[in-house]
N, C-alpha and C positions, 0 to 999 in steps of 0.2 A: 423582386428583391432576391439576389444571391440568399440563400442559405433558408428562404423562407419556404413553408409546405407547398409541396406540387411542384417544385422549382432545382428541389437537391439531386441533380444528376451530375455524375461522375465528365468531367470537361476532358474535349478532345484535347488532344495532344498538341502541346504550347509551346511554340519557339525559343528558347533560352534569352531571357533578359540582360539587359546588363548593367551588371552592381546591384544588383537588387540586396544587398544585405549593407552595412557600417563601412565595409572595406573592399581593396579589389580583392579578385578571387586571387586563392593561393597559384592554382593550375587552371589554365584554359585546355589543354589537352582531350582532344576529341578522343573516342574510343577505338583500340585497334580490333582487327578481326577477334583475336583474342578476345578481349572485352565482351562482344556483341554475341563471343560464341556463349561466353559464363552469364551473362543476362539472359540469353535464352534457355540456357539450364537453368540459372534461378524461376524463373517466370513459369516454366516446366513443374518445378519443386514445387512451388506455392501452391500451382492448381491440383495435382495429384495428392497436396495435403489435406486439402479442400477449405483452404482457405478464402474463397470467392463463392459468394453468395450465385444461387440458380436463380433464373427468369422469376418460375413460383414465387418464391418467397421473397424477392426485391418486389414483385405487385400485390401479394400480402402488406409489407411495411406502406408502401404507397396509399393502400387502401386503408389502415390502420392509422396513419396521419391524417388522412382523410375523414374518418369518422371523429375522432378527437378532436379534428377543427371544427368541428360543427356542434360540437358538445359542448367547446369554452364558448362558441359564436351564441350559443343558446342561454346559456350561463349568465355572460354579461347583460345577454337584455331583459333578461328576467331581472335581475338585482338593479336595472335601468331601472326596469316598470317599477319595482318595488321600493326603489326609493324614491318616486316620486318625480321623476323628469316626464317632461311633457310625450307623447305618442311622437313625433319630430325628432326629438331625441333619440328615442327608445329604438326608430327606424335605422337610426347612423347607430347607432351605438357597436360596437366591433372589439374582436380583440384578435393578433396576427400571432400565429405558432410560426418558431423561429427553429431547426436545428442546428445543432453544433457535435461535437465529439468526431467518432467514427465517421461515424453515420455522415454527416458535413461533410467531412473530407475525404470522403469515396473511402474509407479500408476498412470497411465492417466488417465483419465475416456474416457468417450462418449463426445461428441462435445468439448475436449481439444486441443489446440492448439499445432504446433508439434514446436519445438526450433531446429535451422538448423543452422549449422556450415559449410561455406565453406571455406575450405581452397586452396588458390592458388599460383600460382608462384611471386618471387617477381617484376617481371615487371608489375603485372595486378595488379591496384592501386585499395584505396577501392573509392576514392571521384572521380575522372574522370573516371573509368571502373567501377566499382559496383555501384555504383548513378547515373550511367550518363547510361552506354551505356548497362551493363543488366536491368536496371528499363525502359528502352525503348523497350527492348525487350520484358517483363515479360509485359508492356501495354499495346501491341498489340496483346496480345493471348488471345482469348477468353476466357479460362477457367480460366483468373486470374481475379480476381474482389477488389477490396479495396483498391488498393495499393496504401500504405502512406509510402515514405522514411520518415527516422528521422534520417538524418547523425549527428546531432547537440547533441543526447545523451550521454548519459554518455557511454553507450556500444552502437554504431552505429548498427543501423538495418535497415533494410527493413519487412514489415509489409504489409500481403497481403491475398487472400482468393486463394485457388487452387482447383477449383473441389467441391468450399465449402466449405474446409480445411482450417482454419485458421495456418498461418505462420509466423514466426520467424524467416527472414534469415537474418544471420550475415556474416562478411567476414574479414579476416585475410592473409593478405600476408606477406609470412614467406621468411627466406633468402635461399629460393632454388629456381633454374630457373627452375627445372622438378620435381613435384610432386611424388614420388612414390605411386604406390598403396597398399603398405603395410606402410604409411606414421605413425610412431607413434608421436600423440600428448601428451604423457603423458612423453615424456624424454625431459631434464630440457635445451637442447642444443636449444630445440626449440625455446628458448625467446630470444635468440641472435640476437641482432640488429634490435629488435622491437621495438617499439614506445608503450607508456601504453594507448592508446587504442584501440590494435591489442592484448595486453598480457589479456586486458579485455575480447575480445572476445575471448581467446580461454580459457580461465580460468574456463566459466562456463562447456565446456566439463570434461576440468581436474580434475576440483572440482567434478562431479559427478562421473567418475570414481575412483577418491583415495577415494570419501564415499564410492563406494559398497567392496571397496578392507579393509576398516578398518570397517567393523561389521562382527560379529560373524556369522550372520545366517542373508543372503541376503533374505527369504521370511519373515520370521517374522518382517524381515524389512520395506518389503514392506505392509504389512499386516497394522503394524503400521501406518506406515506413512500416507496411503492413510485413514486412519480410521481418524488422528488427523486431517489433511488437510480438512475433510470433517468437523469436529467441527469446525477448525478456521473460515471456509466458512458459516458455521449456527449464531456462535459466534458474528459475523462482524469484525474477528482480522486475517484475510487473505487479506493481502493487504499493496506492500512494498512501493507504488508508496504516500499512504495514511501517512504512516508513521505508521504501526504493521508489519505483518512478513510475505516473501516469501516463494516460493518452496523451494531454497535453506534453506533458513533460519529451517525452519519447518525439513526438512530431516535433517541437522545437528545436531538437538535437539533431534532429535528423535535416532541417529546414536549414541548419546553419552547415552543414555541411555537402547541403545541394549549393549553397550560397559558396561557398569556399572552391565549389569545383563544379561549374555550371555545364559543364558539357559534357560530365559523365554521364555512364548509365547507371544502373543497379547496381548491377557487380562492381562497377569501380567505388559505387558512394558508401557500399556496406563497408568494403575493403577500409577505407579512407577513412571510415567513423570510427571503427576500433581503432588503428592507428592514430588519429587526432586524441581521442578521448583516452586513451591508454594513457597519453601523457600528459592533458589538462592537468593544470596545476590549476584544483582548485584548494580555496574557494573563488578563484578569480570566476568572475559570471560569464553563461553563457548569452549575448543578446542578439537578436535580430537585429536589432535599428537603433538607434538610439532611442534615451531614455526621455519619453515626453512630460514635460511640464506643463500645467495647464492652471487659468486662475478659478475652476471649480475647487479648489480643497482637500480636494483627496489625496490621502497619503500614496507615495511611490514608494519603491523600493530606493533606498538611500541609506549606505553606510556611514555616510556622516550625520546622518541626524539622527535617524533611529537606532536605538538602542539593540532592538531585537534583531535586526538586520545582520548586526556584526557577529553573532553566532551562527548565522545560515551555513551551512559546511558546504554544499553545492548547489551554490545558488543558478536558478534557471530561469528566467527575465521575460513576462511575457510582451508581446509587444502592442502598443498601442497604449493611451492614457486610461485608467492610470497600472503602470509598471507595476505587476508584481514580482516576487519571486513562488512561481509555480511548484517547487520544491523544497518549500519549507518544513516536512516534513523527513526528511533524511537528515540518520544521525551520523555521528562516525561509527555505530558499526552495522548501519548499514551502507554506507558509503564505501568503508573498506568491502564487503561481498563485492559490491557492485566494481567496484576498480577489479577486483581478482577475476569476474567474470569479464569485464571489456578485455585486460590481458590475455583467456584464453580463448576468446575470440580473435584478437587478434593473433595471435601464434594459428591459429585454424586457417582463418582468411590468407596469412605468409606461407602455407602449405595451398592454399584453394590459387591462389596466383604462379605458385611453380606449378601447376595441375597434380599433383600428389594427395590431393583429397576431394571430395566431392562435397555438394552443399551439404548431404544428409550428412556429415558429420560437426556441422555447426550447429543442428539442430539438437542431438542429442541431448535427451532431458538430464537435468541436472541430478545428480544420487546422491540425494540429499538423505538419507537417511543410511545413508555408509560415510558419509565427510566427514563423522564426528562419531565420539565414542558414549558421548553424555548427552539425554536431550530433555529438556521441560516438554509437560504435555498441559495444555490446558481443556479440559475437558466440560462442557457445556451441555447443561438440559434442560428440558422444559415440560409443560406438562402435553401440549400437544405443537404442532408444525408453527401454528402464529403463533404463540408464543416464543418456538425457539428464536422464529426470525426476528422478533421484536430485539429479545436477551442476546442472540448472538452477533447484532449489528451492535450495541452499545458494548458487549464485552471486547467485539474483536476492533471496535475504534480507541481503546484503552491499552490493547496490547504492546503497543507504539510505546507509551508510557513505563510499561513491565521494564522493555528491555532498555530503557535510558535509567532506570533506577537500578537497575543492576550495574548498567557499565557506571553511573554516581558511585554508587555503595562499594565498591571494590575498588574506587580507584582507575578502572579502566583495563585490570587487570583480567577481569572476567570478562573474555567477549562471547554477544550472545546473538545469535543469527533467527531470526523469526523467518519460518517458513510460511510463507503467501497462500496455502493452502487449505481448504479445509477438508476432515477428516469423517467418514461415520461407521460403523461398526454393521455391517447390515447381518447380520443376527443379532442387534438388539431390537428391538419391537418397539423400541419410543423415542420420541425428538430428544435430539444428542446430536456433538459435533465436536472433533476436537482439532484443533492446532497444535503444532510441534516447534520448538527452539531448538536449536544447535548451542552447545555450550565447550568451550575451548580459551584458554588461558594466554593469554596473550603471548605472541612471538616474539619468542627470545628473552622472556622472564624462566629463571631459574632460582625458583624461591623453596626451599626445605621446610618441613613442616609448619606450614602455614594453611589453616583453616578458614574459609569464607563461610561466615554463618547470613545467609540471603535470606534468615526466617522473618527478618524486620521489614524489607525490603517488600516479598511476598503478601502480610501485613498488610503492609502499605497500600501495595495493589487491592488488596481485597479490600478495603475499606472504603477505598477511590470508585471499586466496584459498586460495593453495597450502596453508594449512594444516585444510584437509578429509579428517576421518578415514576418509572414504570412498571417498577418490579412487583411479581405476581407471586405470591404461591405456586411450589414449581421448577419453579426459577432457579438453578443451582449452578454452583462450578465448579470446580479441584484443578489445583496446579500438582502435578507432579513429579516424580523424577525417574527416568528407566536410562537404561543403559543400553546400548545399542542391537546388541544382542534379545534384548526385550522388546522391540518393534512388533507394534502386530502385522499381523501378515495383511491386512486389509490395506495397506498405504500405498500398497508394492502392486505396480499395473497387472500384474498377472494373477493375483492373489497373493503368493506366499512370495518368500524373496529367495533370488539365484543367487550363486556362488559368484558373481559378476565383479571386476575389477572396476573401479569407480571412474568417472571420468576425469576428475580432478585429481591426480594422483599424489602432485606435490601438498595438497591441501590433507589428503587424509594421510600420508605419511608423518605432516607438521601439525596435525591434531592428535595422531596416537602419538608421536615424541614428547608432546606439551602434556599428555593425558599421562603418559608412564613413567618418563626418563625421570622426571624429580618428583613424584609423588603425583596420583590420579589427582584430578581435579573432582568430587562428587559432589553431590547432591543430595541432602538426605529430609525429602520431601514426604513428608507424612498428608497423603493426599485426600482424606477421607473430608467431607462433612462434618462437622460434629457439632451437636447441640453444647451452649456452652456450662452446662449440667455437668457434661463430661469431663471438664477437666478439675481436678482439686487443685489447692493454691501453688503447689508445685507444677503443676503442669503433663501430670501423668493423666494417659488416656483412661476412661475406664471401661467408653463403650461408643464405639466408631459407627457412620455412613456415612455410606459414600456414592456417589453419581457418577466416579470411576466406573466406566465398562469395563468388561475383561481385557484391556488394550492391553493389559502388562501380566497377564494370566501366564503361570508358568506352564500352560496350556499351550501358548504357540510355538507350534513347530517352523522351517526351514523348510522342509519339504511340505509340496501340494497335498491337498487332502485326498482321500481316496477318491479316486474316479464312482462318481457319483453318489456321494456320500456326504452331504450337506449338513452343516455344522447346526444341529436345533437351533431355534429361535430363542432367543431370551426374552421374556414378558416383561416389562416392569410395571406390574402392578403397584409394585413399591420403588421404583428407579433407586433410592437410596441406599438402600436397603440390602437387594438383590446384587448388587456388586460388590459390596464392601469385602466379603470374604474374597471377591479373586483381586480384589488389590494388596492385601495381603500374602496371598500366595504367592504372587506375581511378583511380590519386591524382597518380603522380611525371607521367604524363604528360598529364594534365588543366591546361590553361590558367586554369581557374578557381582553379589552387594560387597563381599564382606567386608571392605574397605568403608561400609556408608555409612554413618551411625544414623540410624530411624526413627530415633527414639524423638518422643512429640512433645519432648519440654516444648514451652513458650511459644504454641503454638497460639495464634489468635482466630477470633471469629469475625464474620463476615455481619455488620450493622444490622442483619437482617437473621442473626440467628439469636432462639430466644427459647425459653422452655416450653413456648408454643407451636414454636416452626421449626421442622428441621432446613430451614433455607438458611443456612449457616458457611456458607463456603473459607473451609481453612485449609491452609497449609505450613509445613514446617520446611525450609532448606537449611542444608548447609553444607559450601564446601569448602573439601579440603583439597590444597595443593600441595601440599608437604611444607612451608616455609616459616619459617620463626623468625616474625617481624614484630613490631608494637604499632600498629595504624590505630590511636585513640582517636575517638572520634569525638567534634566537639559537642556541644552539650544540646545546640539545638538541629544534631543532624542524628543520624539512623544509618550513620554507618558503623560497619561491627567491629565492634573491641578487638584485636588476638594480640593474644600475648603467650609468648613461649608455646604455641601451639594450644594456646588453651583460651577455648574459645567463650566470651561472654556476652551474650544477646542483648540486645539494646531495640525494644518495641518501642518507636516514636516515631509518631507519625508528622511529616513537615511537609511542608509545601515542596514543589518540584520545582528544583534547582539547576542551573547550568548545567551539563553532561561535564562538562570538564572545563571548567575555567582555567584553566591553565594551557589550554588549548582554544582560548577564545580570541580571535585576530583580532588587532586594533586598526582602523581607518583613519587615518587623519590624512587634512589638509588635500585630499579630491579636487582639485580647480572643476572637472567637471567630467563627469561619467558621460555624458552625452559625445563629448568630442576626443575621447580617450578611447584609446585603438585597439580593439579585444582581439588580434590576430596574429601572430609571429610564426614564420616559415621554419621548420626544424629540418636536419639532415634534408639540403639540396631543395628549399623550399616546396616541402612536399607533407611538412607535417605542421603542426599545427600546439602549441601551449597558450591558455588564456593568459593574457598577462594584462588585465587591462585595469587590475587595482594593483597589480604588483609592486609598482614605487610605491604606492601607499599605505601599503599594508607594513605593519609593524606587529610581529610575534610576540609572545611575553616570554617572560625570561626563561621558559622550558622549552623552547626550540620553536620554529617556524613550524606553520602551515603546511 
């Protein structure tokens, strides 16, 4: 069986199909010298990046799926024996590892994680047998290290190190008592009398199998993909958990436009995906195949029935029953990043075609931390390594949520870029880790004293936080606010940061415009901890910690450290504690503030802070963009009062609301998705806009889609 262990080898090179996608292709156009000259520079590029895994470590992975199989193989017939099947039984009894992700479809790199599918009989349950009694096993072997269950996800996994080997194991019990070993997961009988979080797990297999079976030419495939995959990762728009695009995600995109142009190569299908995707008009979907129906029950993706569907902003359609949308997690602002980065790709690729640039300049990493002149920091600790991992899996899957409450709470006015990143301070001495927001004022608002007060918001978050069933002693976090100029130098690939002109210039031009020309947009984030002792019923501080590292210490310089002159370590005996004073220094006494007001009215605490614990995570924002408007907010929402520049905070905490209803496409009247034609030739059929909901979509009265 395709994609099963001992079996996932990377396929020779496959003659181009024809139609293998919804429609014809846009171009049949074979490649000129040209062409085959720029695939052999790409091809070049990748391997000297060292994006291709060595001999070693591909028989490493082989041999580590190898031992895993014989660990679930052992598993199941123990819980055979033990619940009592006959020894006949207990002989058959089996369970098959299935992969998918990378890995499946040949473009793994070097230290990539492997995505593991077991499949078992339906008496071995996933929450009492695969959480309980293989995660007891898998702790007691030496050669596993990190294991973190997450039965509570959207797709349950187990999460763990093998040999070194970062893993992915998922589990599926399907309606057979005896596994075969020629088990095919790709026939539709399989979803019978599954539960949809058993159809999730096996979906990501199925999904990668039905991709390699609908493109034309499985290595140019992979060629591709592993090439984009590596931009989005340079980019900062790899990352589904953030809210931009995953493995799947990326490989779909890339599948539909080997499918649109079947007899390119590399070069021509990178070139051809920025230029299609530059000008998708979504939310029209992207699909491989048509949408299958099937009389198992399972919901598809369907903008006529479902509700939730019709807010998707960039919907990405996996293929095969049942149809999801694999991108339901991009908002509009990260969908706007992500269009800004396909746009200067493509303008890169329009110079890589005249031969006036070469690959390495499509790669260049994104400088993110010069794009913007304001940024949130949210900073994460814990009392040792597993614990952090525990706390910074649940804080940084909520991050997503930060920046939709921000763009709700403002209006849409405050756009907020979460960097995919994460961050640690290595002179501090204990488990800590922080992430970074970009914050910038939407283009081409010109509003006068007008204050965004984001402390309710913040709040909000933190409360959404505090509510982790796993939360320890420890456990802490601070969001808070620095200015650009206050970056510490640990984020910056060399240590400290160069004098360097940004890559995206039109962006950090129309970030310092938006930040200066009618009033700074700030942030006035009182970042500390605090026990809620501290605040009297006005809301003055009277005695702060904080889990802020020195990231905002009016400490950092611009220039390198001295040649050989290593920054002491910082202990945190007391993590709280020991920083608090350099976030202080770092913000209130920074001249670069004086526009911020810091002052920690209304600020709130974290469910989990209490006169016993200092595990309290608060913060205070608020910003100003100079404008005097009156946005009251109604009674059951948490958006902030201004009025005449005079800001009044509004703590209430509500459930999570549409980003922007006013921006939310209406479907009506679909005859049928399945037979509606996702493809249109642009300038000399050679480009490419989805239009395949377009007659049916209907805007609401503040403008189209």
């Amino acid at each position: 069986m395709a994609g099963s262990v001992g079996t996932v080898k990377v396929a020779s090179r496959s003659s181009p199909k024809r139609h293998s996608g919804m429609d014809p292709p846009l171009s049949l156009a074979r490649p000129t010298v040209f062409d085959l000259q720029k695939t052999a520079e790409l091809e070049k590029f990748l391997v000297e990046t060292g994006l291709y895994e060595g001999e070693e470590q591909s028989a490493k992975r082989e041999e580590v799926l190898r031992e895993i199989d014989g660990i679930v193989k052992e598993w199941v017939k123990r819980l055979t024996r033990q619940k009592g099947f006959s020894e006949q039984i207990v002989e058959k009894a089996n369970a098959v590892l299935f992969t998918f992700g990378s890995y499946r479809l040949g473009v793994h790199g070097p230290g990539a994680d492997i995505d593991i599918l077991c499949v078992g009989p339906s008496y071995v349950k996933r929450e009492e047998d695969f959480f309980v009694i293989l995660h007891d096993i898998l702790a007691q072997m030496e050669e596993v290290t990190e294991l973190q269950p997450v039965p509570d996800a959207h797709v349950p996994v187990m999460k763990f190190k093998f040999h070194g080997m970062a893993i992915d194991l998922l589990y599926a019990s399907v309606s057979l008592s005896v596994i075969p070993p020629d088990f095919n997961i790709s026939e539709g009988s399989v979803l019978s009398g599954l539960d949809e979080a058993t159809v999730r797990s096996l979906n990501g297999c199925r999904v990668a199998d039905r991709i390699l079976r609908l493109v034309p030419n499985a290595e140019n495939f992979r060629t591709t993909l592993r090439c984009l995959k590596y931009w989005a990762e340079r980019r900062g728009v790899y990352s589904n958990v953030t809210g931009f695009l995953g493995g799947v995600n990326w490989a779909i995109l890339v599948a539909r436009i080997c499918q649109l142009y079947p007899n390119a190569v590399p070069s021509m299908l990178v070139s051809r995906f920025f230029r299609v995707f530059t000008q998708w008009q979504w939310p029209n979907p992207v699909m491989l195949c048509a949408i299958e129906n099937d009389d198992l029950g399972f919901s598809v993706w369907d903008p006529r029935k479902n509700i939730r569907d019709r807010s998707h902003v960039m919907p990405i359609i996996t293929p095969g029953y049942p149809c999801m949308n694999s991108s339901y997690n991009v908002s509009t602002n990260t969908l706007r990043v992500i269009m800004e980065q396909f746009k200067i790709g493509n303008k890169i690729c329009q110079e890589i075609d005249l031969n006036k640039a070469s690959w390495a300049v499509l790669f260049e990493p994104l400088n993110f931390f010069e794009a913007y002149t304001k940024y949130l920091v949210v900073d994460i600790v814990a009392d040792d390594d597993d614990d952090l991992r525990l706390w910074k899996g649940w804080v940084e899957s909520r991050l997503r949520q930060l920046t939709l409450k921000i763009e709700r709470d403002t209006k849409g006015m405050l756009q907020c870029h979460p960097y995919p990143c994460e961050y640690a301070n290595p002179s501090v001495q204990c488990a800590h880790c922080s992430f970074f927001m970009g914050l910038s004022r939407k283009e081409g608002v010109k509003i006068h004293g007008q204050k965004f007060d984001i402390r309710g918001t913040v709040d909000e978050f933190m409360h959404e936080i505090g509510m982790y069933t796993l939360w320890k002693s420890g456990m802490d976090l601070a969001v808070t606010h620095v200015h650009k100029q206050q970056i510490p130098y640990y984020v910056f690939e060399q240590g400290y940061k160069k004098p360097c002109t940004p890559m995206h210039a039109n962006q950090q031009e129309q970030s310092d415009r938006n930040d200066t020309e009618d009033g700074t947009p700030t942030v006035s984030l009182d970042g500390q901890l605090k026990r809620k002792r501290d605040f009297d019923v006005v809301g003055h501080s009277e005695s702060c910690k904080s889990v802020k590292r020195s990231s905002v210490s009016s400490g950092y310089e611009e220039s390198p450290p001295d040649s050989g002159n290593i920054v002491s370590p910082i202990v945190c005996e007391d993590p709280v504690k020991s920083v608090s004073s350099a976030l202080r220094n770092g913000v209130q006494n920074s001249p670069l503030h004086g526009d911020v007001n810091l002052e920690s009215a209304n600020c709130s605490n974290s469910p989990h802070g209490s006169e016993e614990s200092t595990a309290s995570g608060t913060s205070c924002a608020a910003l100003e963009t100079g404008g005097m408007i009156d946005e009251t907010a109604g009674p059951e929402s948490s958006v902030p009062r201004v009025t005449n520049g005079t800001v009044q905070t509004m703590s209430v905490y509500t459930p999570i609301k549409c980003v922007a209803e006013k921006d939310e496409p209406k479907f009506v009247g679909i005859d049928s998705l399945a037979s509606s034609n996702c493809a249109e030739s642009l300038d000399d059929a050679d480009m490419l806009a989805g239009n395949v909901l377009s007659e049916n979509m209907h805007s609401s009265g503040n403008g189209a889609i």
